[in-house]
C-alpha positions in Angstrom: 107.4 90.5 97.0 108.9 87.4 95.4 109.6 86.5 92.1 106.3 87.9 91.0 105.0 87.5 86.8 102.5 90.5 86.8 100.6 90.4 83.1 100.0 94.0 81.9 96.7 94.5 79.8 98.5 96.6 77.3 100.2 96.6 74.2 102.6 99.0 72.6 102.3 100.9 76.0 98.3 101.3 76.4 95.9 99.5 78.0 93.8 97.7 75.2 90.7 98.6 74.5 88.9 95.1 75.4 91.2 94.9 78.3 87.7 93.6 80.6 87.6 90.5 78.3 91.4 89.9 78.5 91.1 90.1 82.1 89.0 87.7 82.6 90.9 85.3 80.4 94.1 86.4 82.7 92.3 85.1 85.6 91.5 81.8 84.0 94.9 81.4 83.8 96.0 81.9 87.2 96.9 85.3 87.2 96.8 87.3 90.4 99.1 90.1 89.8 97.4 92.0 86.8 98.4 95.8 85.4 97.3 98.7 82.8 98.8 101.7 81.6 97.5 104.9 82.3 97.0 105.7 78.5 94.7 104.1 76.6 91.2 103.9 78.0 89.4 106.8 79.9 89.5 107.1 84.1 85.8 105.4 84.3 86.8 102.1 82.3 90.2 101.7 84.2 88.8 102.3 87.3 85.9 99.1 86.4 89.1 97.1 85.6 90.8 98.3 88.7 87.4 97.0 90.7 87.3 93.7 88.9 90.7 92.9 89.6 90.4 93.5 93.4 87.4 91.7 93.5 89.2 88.6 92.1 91.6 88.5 94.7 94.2 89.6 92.6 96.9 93.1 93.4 96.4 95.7 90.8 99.3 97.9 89.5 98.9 101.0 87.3 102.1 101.8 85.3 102.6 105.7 83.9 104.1 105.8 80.7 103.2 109.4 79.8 106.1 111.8 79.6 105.1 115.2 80.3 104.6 116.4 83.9 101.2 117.4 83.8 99.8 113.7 82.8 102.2 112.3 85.2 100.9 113.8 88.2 97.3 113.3 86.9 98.3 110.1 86.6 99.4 109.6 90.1 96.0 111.2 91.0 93.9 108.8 89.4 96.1 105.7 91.2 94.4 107.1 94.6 91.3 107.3 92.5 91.0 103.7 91.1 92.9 102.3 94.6 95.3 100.4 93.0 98.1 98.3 94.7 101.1 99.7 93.1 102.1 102.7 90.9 104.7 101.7 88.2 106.6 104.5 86.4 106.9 107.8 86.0 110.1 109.8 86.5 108.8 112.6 89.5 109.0 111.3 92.8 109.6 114.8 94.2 106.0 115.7 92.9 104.1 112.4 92.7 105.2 111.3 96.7 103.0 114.1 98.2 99.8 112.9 96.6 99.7 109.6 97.2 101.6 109.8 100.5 98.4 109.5 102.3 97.5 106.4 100.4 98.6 102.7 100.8 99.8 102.6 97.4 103.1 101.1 96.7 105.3 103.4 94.2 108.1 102.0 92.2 109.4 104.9 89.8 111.8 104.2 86.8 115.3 105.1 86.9 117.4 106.4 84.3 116.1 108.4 81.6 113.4 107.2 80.1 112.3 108.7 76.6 109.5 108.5 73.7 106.4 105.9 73.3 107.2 102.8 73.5 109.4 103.9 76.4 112.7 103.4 75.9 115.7 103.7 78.4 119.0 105.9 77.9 122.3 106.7 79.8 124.9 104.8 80.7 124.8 101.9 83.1 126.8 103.6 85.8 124.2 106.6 85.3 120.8 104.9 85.5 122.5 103.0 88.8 123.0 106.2 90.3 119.6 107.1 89.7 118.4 103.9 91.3 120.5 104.8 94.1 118.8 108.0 94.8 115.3 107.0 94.5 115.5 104.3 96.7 116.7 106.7 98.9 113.7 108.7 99.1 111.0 108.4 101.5 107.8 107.3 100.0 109.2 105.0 97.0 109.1 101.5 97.9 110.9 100.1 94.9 112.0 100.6 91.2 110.1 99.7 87.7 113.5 99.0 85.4 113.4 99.1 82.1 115.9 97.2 81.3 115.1 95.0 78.0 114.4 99.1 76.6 117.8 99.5 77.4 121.0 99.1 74.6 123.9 97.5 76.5 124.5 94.3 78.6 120.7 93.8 80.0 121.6 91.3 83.3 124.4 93.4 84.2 122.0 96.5 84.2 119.6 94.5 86.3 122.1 93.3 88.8 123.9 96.4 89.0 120.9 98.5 90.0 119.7 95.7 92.0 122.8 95.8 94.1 122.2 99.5 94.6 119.5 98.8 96.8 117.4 96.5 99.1 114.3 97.8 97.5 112.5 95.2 95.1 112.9 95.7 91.3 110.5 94.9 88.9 111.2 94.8 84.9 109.9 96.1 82.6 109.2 96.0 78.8 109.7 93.7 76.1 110.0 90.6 78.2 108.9 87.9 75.6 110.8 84.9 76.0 111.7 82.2 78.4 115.4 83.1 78.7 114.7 86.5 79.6 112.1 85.6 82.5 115.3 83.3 83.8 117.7 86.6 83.3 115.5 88.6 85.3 115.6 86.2 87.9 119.1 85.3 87.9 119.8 89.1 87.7 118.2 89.5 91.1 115.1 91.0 90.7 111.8 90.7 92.1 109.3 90.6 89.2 108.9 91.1 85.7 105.8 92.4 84.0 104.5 91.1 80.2 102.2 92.8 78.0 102.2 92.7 74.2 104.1 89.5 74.3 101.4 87.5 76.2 98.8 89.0 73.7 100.6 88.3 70.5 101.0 85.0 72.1 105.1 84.8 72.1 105.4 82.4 74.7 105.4 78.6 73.9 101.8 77.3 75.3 99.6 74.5 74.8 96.6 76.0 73.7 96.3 79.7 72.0 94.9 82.7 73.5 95.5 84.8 76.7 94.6 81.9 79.1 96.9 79.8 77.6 100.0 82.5 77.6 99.3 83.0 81.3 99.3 79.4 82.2 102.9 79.2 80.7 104.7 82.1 81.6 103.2 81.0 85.2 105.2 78.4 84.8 108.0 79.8 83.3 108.1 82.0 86.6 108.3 78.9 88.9 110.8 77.2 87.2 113.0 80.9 86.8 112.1 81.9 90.7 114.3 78.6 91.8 117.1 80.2 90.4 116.2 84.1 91.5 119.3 85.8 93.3 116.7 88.8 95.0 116.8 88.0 98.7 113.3 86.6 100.1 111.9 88.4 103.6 110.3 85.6 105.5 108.3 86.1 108.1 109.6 83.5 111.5 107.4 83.1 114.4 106.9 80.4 116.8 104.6 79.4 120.3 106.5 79.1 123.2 105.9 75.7 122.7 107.0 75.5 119.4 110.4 77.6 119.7 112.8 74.7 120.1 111.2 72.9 117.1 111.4 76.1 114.9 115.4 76.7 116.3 116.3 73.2 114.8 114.8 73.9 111.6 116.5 77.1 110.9 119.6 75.3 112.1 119.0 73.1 109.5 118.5 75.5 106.6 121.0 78.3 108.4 122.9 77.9 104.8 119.7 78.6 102.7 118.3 81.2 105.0 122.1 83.0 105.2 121.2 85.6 102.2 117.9 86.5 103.2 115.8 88.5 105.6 114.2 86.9 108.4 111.6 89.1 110.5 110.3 88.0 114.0 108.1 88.4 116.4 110.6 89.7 119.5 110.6 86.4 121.7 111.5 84.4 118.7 114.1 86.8 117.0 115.9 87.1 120.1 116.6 83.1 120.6 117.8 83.0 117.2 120.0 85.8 117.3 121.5 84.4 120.4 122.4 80.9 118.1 122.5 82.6 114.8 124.2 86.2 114.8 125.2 85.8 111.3 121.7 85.5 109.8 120.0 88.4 109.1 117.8 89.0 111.7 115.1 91.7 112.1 112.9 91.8 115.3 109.6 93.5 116.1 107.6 93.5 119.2 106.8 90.2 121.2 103.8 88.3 120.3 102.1 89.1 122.7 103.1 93.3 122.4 101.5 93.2 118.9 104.2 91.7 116.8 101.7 89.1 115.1 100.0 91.6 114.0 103.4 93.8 112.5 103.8 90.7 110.4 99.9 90.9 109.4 100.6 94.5 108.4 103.5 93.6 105.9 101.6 91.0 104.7 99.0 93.1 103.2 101.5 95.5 102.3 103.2 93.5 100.0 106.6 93.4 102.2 107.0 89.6 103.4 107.6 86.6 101.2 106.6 84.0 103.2 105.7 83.2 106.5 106.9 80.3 108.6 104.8 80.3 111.9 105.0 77.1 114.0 101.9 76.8 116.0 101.4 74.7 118.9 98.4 72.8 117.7 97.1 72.8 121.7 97.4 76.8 121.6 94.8 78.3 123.9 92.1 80.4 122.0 94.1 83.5 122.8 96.9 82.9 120.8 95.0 80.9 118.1 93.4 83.9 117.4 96.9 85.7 115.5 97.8 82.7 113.9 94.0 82.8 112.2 94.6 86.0 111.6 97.7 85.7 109.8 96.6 82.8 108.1 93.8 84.9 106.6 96.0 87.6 105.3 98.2 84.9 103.7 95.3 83.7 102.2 93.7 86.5 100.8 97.6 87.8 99.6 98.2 84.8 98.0 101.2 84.3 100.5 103.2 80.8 101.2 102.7 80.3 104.8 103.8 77.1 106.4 102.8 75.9 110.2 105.3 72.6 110.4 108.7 71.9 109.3 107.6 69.9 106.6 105.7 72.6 105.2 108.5 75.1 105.6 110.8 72.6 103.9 108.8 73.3 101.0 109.2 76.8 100.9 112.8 77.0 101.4 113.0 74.0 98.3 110.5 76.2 96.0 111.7 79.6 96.6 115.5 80.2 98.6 118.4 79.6 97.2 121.3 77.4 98.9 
């Protein structure tokens, strides 16, 4: 993911009861990555919202909050239930990993100690790092939920110190309501924040009141704060044979920009530019024509790529038009940056990498 604003349909930790309306203002204002708690409303209403959402285009997340073990892991069950996207929450891995193992579901747990509702966050910083450290080391979670603004102590240091325990994405969460903390979070090196009450009590400065308007804002807010976001970017690099030359100058020309974050390549491609490049930070899966176009597809719609820059020869034959339609689809659908040309792959390296 990249810097990602996902508006939660909750306040004071439970979904709201006319959460369906407040979605549909969401959407009005640009919202695509939209959330609910697990408390609040029963399984049939949340998994109507859950529906709505995905019908929208939008990536759904479902955020546990309840403490005891036996909501938790019902909890987890009713994720698989309503499909959602992501799981946020909770505090069992060991117990929640085996039911939804099966499931595409991403699951981002919270470290630390989390306690009461509202949730709040206790132990030290060197403590709740050392918990981020050994979830992210378990198979099945793909990143952390932080509660970091729940947390008494020095909030961007938390962030960037649990950050620089993995290279997991980090979300944060709770009491997010201002424009300096979005660019904190961001600076700190995470990958997304979520905002609940704050949007709905409309905290944000906004040109018109309601929902709608508190999206539209904090949208903006998150572009302006994702230009200065330290959480390295996985970018997708592929090019035609024809097109390889073309794509090595570019990256020659942004190897600076492109130093601190993760490229992933088709095999033909990775290898040329490990050959020029060692010091980037090069992954490589299969050739093109092995199935590697289609790896990338896969991390698209699991969340795992940023961007994709993919320069196409433009007189391609209709066997290898066919992947970059493909992927252009997936990007599409994911709501995905992906660039064909080097101007348009300027633009993403200006919007979104840091120099």
């Amino acid at each position: 993911m990249s810097f990602d604003f996902i508006i939660m349909l909750t306040a004071n930790d439970a979904t709201v009861p006319n959460a369906r309306a407040r979605l549909s203002q969401a959407l009005e204002g640009g919202a695509h990555h939209i959330g609910f708690k697990d408390v609040g409303l029963p399984l049939e209403e949340l998994k109507i919202l859950a529906d709505e959402i995905r019908y929208a285009g939008g990536r759904s997340y479902l955020e546990v909050v309840s403490l005891d073990e036996e909501s938790e892991l019902t909890s987890a069950r009713a994720a698989v239930e309503l499909d959602v996207d992501y799981l946020l929450g909770g505090t069992r891995p060991a117990r929640v990993v085996p039911i939804i193992r099966s499931h595409p579901i991403r699951y981002f747990p919270f470290p630390g100690r989390v306690v009461g509702h509202p949730s709040v966050l206790e132990g030290s910083q060197d403590e709740i790092a050392e918990s981020a450290r050994a979830l992210t080391d378990l198979e099945g979670v793909h990143g952390l939920d932080l509660l970091a603004y729940r947390f008494t102590g020095d909030v961007p240091e938390l962030i960037r110190t649990v950050c620089a325990t993995t290279d997991k994405p980090v979300i944060v969460a709770g009491s997010i309501d201002s424009a300096e903390r979005v660019r904190a979070v961001a600076e700190a090196g995470a990958a997304g924040f979520t905002v609940g009450t704050a949007a709905l009590s409309g905290e944000f400065p906004a040109d018109g009141d309601g929902l709608t308007a508190q999206v539209q804002s904090i949208l903006a807010i998150t572009l302006d704060a994702a230009c200065r976001s330290t959480a390295p970017r996985r970018i997708g690099i592929v090019a035609h044979n024809e097109r390889k030359s073309q794509l090595a100058a570019w990256v020659a020309r942004h190897a600076k920009a492109l130093r601190s974050h993760r490229l992933i390549c088709t095999g033909g491609t990775g290898a040329m530019l490990l050959s020029v490049h060692p010091e980037l930070s090069i992954h490589r899966l299969n050739r093109g024509g092995r199935g590697g176009d289609l790896q990338l597809g896969a991390m698209i719609a699991t969340g795992e790529l940023d961007a994709v820059v993919f320069f196409a020869d433009p007189h391609a034959q209709h066997t290898t038009d066919v992947d970059l339609q493909a992927l252009i689809r997936l990007a599409t659908l994911h709501d995905m940056p992906i660039a064909t040309s080097p101007k348009a792959a300027d633009l993403i390296v200006a919007a979104n990498l840091a120099g």
